[in-house]
N, C-alpha and C positions, 0 to 999 in steps of 0.2 A: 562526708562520704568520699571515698577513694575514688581519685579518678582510674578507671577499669582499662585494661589492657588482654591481650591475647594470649593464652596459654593453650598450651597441647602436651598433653600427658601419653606416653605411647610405648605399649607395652612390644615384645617381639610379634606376637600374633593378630595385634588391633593396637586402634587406636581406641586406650580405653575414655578421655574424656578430652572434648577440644571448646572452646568458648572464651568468654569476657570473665576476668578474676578481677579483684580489686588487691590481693597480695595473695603469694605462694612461700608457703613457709617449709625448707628441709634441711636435711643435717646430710654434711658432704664432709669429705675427709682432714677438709679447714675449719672444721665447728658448724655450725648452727647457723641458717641464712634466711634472712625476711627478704622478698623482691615483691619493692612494691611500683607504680610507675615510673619511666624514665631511671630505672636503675643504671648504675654503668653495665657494659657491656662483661661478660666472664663465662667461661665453664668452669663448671664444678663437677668434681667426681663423688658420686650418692654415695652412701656408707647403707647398710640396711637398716632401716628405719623409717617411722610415719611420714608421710608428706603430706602436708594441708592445703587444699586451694580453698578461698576464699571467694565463693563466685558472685557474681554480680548481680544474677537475677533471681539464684537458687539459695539453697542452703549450702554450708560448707561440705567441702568432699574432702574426707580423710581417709587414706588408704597406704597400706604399708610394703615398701618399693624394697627388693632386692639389688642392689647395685645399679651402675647405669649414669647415665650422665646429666648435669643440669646446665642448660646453653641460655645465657642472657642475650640478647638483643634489641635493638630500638625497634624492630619488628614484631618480636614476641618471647614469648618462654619455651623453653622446648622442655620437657620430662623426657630420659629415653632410658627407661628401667628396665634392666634382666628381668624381673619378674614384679607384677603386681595384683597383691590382694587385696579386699576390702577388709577395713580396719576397726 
């Protein structure tokens, strides 16, 4: 089992999901990114396309992000999508 970390997925008008993931998987303008604990620190700019969380106490959540940015940190994940739909 992955050790679990903080992500927050955040649409312009809500915060569509915040919690414990054990990996987030999306496709940003550099290819295709897994972040799993302690990744290094980076933003990445989203391309439109699926994004996977992989939650910890749930089932996975996939839903599909219009542009927007992905923020690594030793803190957390940050999702910050132009637009998201369920996938």
């Amino acid at each position: 089992m992955a050790t679990p970390f903080a992500v927050e997925l955040v649409a312009p008008d809500r915060i569509v999901w915040s919690g414990e993931a054990e990996m987030v998987s999306a496709r940003t303008t550099d290819g295709d990114i897994g972040v799993l604990a302690n990744h290094i620190p980076l933003l990445g700019v989203l391309v439109d396309a699926p994004v996977k969380i992989k939650r910890a106490s749930e089932g996975d959540l996939l839903v599909n992000v219009t542009g927007g940015f992905l923020s690594v940190t030793k803190e957390k994940v940050s999702i910050l999508a132009e637009s998201v739909e369920d996938a």
